[in-house]
Every structure is written in structure tokens, then in C-alpha cells.
N, C-alpha and C positions, 0 to 999 in steps of 0.2 A: 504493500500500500504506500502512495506518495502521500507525504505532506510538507508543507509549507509551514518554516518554523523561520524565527529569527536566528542573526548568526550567534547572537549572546547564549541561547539555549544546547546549542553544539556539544555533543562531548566523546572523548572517545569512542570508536565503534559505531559509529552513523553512520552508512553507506550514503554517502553526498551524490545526489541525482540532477544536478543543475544548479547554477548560480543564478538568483533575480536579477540581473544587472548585466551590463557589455562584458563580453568579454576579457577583455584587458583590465578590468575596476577590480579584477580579484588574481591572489599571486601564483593559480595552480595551472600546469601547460594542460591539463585533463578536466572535465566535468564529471566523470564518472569514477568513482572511486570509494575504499571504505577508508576513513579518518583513524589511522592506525597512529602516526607522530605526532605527542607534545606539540613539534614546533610547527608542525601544518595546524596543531587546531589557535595555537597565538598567534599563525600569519592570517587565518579565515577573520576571526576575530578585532583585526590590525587593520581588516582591510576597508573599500568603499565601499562593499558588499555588505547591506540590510538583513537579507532575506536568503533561504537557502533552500531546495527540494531536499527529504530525504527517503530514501525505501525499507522503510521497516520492514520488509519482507527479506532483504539484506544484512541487516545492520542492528544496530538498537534502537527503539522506540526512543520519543521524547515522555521524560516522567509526566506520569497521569496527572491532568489539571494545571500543568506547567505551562501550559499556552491556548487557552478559547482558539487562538486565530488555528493553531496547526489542526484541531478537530475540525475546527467548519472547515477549511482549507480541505480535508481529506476526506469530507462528503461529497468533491466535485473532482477528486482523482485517485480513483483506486485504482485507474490504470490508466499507465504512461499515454497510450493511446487516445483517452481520452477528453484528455486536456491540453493543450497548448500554451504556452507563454505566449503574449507579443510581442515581436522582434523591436528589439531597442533602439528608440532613434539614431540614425546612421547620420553623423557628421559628418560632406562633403565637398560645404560651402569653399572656395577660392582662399587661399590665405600663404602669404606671404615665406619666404623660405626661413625666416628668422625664425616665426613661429613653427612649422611644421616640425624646424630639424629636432624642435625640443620632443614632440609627439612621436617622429620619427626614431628618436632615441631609443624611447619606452619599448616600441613595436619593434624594432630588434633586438633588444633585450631579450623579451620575451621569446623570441620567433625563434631564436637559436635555442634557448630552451626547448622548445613544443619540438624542433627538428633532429636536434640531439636524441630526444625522447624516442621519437620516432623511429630513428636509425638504428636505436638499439634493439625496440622492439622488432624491426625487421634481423637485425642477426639474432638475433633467438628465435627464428621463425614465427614468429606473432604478423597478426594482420594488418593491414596499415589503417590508424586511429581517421578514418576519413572525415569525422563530424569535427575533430583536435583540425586537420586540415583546411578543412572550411572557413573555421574561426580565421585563420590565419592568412587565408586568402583575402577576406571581407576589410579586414581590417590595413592589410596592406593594399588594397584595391580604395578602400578609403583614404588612406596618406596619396596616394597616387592621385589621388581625385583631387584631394584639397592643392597640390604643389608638387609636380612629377619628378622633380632634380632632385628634391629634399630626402627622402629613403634609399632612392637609385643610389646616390652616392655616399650616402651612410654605409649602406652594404659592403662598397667597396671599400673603405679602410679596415675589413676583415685582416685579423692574424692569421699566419703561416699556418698554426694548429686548429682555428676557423675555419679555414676554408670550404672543406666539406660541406659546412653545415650553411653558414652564410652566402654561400656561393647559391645557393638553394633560393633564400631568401630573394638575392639581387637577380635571378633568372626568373622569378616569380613576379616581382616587379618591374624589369623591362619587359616580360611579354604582358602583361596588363595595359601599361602605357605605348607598346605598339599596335596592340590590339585594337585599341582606343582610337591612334592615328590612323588607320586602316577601316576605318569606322564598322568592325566586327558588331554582331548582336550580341547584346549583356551576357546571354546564357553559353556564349561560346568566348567572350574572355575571360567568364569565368571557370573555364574549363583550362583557359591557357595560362591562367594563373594558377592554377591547383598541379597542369601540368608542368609549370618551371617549378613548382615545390618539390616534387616529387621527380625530378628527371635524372637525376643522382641516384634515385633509392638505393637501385643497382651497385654502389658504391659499398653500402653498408655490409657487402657478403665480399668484401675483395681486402686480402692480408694486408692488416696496416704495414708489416714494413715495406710493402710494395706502393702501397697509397701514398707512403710519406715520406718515402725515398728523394733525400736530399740531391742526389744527382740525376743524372741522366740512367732511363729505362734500358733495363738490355732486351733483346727481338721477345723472348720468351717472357718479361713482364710486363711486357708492351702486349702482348696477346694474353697476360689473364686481364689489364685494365679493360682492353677491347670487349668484353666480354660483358661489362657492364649492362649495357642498357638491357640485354637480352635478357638477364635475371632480375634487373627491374620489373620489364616488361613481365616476365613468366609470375612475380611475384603476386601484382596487379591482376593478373588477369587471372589467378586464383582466387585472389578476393573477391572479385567481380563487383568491387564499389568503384570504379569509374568509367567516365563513358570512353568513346573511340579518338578523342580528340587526344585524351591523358595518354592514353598509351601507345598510339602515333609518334608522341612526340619521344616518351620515353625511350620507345623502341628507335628511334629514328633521329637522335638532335646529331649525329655524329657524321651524318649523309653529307656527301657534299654533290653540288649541282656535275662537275665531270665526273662524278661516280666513281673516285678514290674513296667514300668514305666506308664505315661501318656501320653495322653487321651485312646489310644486304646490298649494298656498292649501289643504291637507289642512284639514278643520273637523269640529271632535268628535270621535265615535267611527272616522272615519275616520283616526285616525291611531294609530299601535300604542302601545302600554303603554311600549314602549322608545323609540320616540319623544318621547311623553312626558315620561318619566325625562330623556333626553336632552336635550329644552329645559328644565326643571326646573336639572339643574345647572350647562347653558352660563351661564345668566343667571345664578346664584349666583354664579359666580367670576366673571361679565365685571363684574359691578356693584363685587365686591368688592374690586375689582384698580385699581390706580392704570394708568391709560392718559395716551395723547398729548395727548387733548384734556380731562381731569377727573380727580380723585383718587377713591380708592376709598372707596366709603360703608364703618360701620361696620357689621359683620355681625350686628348685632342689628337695625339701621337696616332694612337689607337685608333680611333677614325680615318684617319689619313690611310696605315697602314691596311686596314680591312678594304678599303675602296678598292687597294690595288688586289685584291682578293676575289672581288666580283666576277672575274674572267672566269673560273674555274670553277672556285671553293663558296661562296655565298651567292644568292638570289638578289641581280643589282638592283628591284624591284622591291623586293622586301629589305633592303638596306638602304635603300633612297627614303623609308618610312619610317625607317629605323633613326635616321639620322634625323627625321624632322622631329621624332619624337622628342630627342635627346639633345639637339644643337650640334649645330659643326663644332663649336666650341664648350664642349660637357662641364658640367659645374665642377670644379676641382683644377681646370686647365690653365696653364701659368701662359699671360699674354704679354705682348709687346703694343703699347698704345702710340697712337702717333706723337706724341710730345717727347716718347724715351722714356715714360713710365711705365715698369713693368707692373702687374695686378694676375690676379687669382680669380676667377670665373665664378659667383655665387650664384646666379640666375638668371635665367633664359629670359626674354622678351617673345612672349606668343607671337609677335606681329611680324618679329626681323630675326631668322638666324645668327644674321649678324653684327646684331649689335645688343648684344646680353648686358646684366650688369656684372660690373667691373670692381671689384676691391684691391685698387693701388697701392703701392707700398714700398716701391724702391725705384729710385731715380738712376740711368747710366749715362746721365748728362754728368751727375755730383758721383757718381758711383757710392752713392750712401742711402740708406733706410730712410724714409720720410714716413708723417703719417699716417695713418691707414685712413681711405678714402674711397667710397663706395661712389661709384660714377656710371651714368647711366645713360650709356652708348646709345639707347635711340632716344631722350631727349632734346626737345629745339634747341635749349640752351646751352648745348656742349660743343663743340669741333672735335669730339676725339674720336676715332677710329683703330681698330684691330688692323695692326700692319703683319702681324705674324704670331706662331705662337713659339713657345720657349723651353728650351730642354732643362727641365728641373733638376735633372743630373749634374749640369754643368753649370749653375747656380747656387748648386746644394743648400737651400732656403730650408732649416731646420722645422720651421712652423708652418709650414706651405700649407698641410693639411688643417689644422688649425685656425689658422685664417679663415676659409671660406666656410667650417663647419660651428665655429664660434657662432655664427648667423646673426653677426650686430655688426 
């Protein structure tokens, strides 16, 4: 039997059936679970969460006469089935990169929890938490909505021993927001977000020291990595919780259009639009992302370099979308402005590729630090312009990333 009880009433041994409240308002990557840790019932209790489901039929009852609200509450659900919550107002009004990056913080905090979670559940052969998935889609498909640069590049200041898991995150939110540009219908980017979650699964059945192998692969750990998507795929399609879109992609982000890729050498138009999309933004983040064996190019670099990629290896169709989604110039990209100021890329202008805003910070007129000044390339009142962008290698600017993710 469900009932509805406050969080104050909680105590050990309650099998927890739902949170009253978003998602993210409360500290656990599951909804479904039995309250067995001390410290899980001080974080319920800690948290913005009120209200809580729980199934007696699982767990402990709440003591008799300890709550009127949980008896009437469980005259109207004795079964899961027959009640419903109402989905929690979704935030996705417009809002500024300063604020997002703080929201966008939270949501990968989290996200690499819920993924971590997940990955391990799949090496123990466990099923994949698809409803944990969901959440996770919604909420990063909400950051996307509100400010598309502001999580995108969160993602990508993942650590060396991150990657795995964040890398999941940041493919989950580029295909969301190309999806968008491509003006896909809702219920198929939300497939293309749940499928950049999950497009690694395959990852979680492959020997860490081969995962995390600081050097260069030899031919024979290079073909257990290859192997990946197919035990993704095979994993998913035992579970049979998602549709043909998720495991398209799963099976498939590693295709390339002349049909070098892997598992099935798909060439051209044999390979689907989500496909596509799906090797478009695997390779955005794996380049941009510091790994075991090399640091992450800059995301302007990265652009450049993938374009020259289009002849062969990526869809120059789905990468011309790709780039409108994201800017010639990606939030995080060190520029050269017409006056000899060099600045750091914090946010796109919808209207102009090319002309984003700018946070300035070193002069090579004075060869000296000035101070930080956010400048905004397509205002009337400015003459400055993007004359080139800037090898962050050969500046070695210690705060680079810091600058632009400060978001003031």
C-alpha cells in the first residue's frame, strides 16, 4: 500500500516510493528504494523535499495515528497504478549564462552520480534504471532550454577519471540542443537525449585497465574497446525499455559516412540521421575533453579540425547544424579581438555566429593582464570584431577555464 507521509515522519526501513517534488530538490540518484543509512535518512530530512511516497507492502509502516494526512492519502493509493502525481512545473524560460552555469553546476553534480550509478549497475548485470534516466534527460533538456552553452561546457571540464561518466552527460546534451536546431519533434529528442546518456553503456563491461590506459591502445585492445556499442546495444535490447532511436545510436555513434567505422562499416546514406547526430557529438566532446593519453583541444580548434573531417568521417549536413547549434566560436574559446585584446568566449548571440560575447583580459599591445571585461560583439556601440582564435597552449593562461565559467 502507498502512502503519503511527511519527510519529518521517515525512519528507518521505509521503502521510499517517490519524492513530492523535482527531481533535483532531493539528494538521492534513485526514487525507488528501502531507507536502510542513518545518513540517507539526515540527507531526506536536510533536504527541499516536504513530502515522500512510501510502500508498506515493502518496508515499515508509519506509526498508527502518527499522520491523518498518510491514512487519507492511502484511501486514494493502494496501488501504484492508481494514482498519479502531477509533473512538477518545468523551468525553461531564457536566462542568461551567469545564471544557468550556477543551475548547470547542480545538474552535473548530480548527473554523474545517477551515471556512475548506472554503470555499475550494468557491470553486475542489472537492468538499466530507465525512469533514474528520464529524470536526467528532462532536467538536462531543461538547462539546454533555458541557455544551450551553459551545461554543454560544464560537461566539458570533466577529469581524466570523469570521463566515462560525464562524457555521457555532455553527449546527452549536444544531441538535445542539435536536435532542437534541426527542429526534430519533442518525443524524438527526447529519445536523442536519453540516447547520448546511455551511448557508452557498453563501456561499463570493458576492463578498466584497458578503459584507462594512459597510453596508446595496442590492435588487440583497440578491438575489445570496438566492441563497445554492440554490448551496449545487446544490453538495451534485453531490457526492452527503449525505443529504436536509443539503440540506433548506441549501436551505431562509431559509423563513419566512408564506412571505416564500427561495428557494421554502415557508409553514407546507410546510416540514420540519428546516427549521425550521434557520431557528430561523440567526437565533439571526446576531442574536447582532457583524457589518459592527451589534453583536450580548444573548442574553437575542434570545430575547425572536425570541418576538415566532413569529406569522409562526419555528415557535413549534420555538422553545419551542429555548429549553428554550438557557434563557430564554443563558449570556453580563447579569441583575438580587433584592438589586440585577447578574451575567452562566455556566450553565443542567437542572431550572429559571429559575434558572441567576449570576456577580455589580456592586452598584446602592453603584453600585460588588464581587467576582465565582458564585451558584446554584436552591439551598435562597439567596433570590435573576432580577427582569429588563439592556441591556449601557447599562452598557457592558468584560469582560462575559470574565466568564462565564473559566469560574472
Amino acid at each position: 500500500m502507498l502512502k503519503r507521509i511527511k519527510v519529518e515522519h521517515l525512519t528507518l526501513g521505509m521503502h521510499i516510493d517517490g519524492f513530492c517534488g523535482p527531481w533535483m530538490d532531493h539528494p538521492f540518484w534513485r526514487n525507488h528504494f528501502v531507507l536502510t543509512d542513518p545518513q540517507d535518512l539526515v540527507r531526506a530530512k536536510a533536504s527541499a523535499i516536504q513530502e515522500v511516497w512510501i510502500d508498506t507492502q515493502k518496508g515499515r509502516d508509519i506509526a498508527v495515528g502518527e499522520s491523518p494526512m498518510a491514512e487519507a492519502a492511502s484511501m486514494f493509493a493502494t496501488l501504484e497504478d492508481e494514482f498519479t502525481l502531477p509533473e512538477p512545473l518545468r523551468d525553461t524560460a531564457p536566462t542568461s549564462a551567469a545564471v544557468e552555469l550556477k543551475r548547470a553546476a547542480n545538474i552535473c553534480n548530480k548527473a554523474k552520480e545517477a551515471v556512475v550509478a548506472m554503470f555499475q549497475e550494468a557491470r553486475m548485470g542489472n537492468a538499466v534504471n530507465t525512469e533514474l534516466a528520464g529524470h536526467l534527460v528532462q532536467e538536462i533538456s531543461d538547462s539546454v532550454a533555458r541557455n544551450p552553452g551553459a551545461l554543454i561546457s560544464l560537461a566539458r571540464l570533466k577529469t581524466v577519471d570523469d570521463y566515462t561518466y560525464m562524457h555521457s552527460v555532455a553527449v546527452c546534451a549536444l544531441m538535445i540542443a542539435l536536435g532542437r536546431q534541426l527542429r526534430l519533434k519533442e518525443e524524438q529528442i527526447r529519445s536523442l537525449g536519453l540516447a547520448g546518456l546511455l551511448h557508452d553503456l557498453g563501456k561499463a563491461l570493458m576492463p578498466m585497465e584497458v578503459l584507462n590506459k594512459p597510453g596508446k591502445l595496442t590492435d588487440a585492445e583497440f578491438d575489445v574497446i570496438k566492441s563497445h556499442p554492440l554490448k551496449g546495444y545487446s544490453m538495451l535490447v534485453e531490457g526492452q525499455a527503449v525505443d529504436n532511436i536509443v539503440l540506433d545510436v548506441v549501436l551505431h555513434h562509431h559509423e563513419r559516412t566512408d564506412g571505416t567505422g564500427y561495428p557494421d562499416q554502415q557508409k553514407g546514406g546507410a546510416m540514420s540521421l540519428f546516427a549521425r547526430m550521434g557520431a557528430v557529438c561523440d567526437v565533439y566532446d571526446a576531442i574536447t575533453s582532457n583524457r589518459p593519453y592527451k589534453k583536450g583541444w580548444d573548442p574553437a580548434e575542434s570545430i575547425k579540425r572536425m570541418a576538415e573531417w566532413t569529406s569522409g568521417h562526419l555528415d557535413p549536413m549534420v555538422f553545419q547544424a551542429f555548429v549553428k547549434s554550438l557557434g563557430i566560436y564554443p563558449v570556453g574559446s580563447l579569441v583575438k579581438l580587433a584592438s589586440g585584446r585577447l578574451g575567452v568566449v562566455t556566450e553565443q548571440n542567437p542572431s550572429s555566429l559571429l559575434k558572441p560575447l567576449v570576456k577580455v583580459f589580456y592586452s598584446t599591445k602592453s603584453e600585460m593582464r588588464i581587467p576582465p571585461e565582458v564585451v558584446d560583439l554584436a552591439a551598435s556601440t562597439t567596433k570590435e570584431k573576432i580577427v582569429g582564435r588563439e592556441n591556449p597552449a601557447f599562452w598557457n593562461f592558468a584560469d582560462l577555464d575559470e574565466l568564462w565559467a565564473s559566469g560574472s
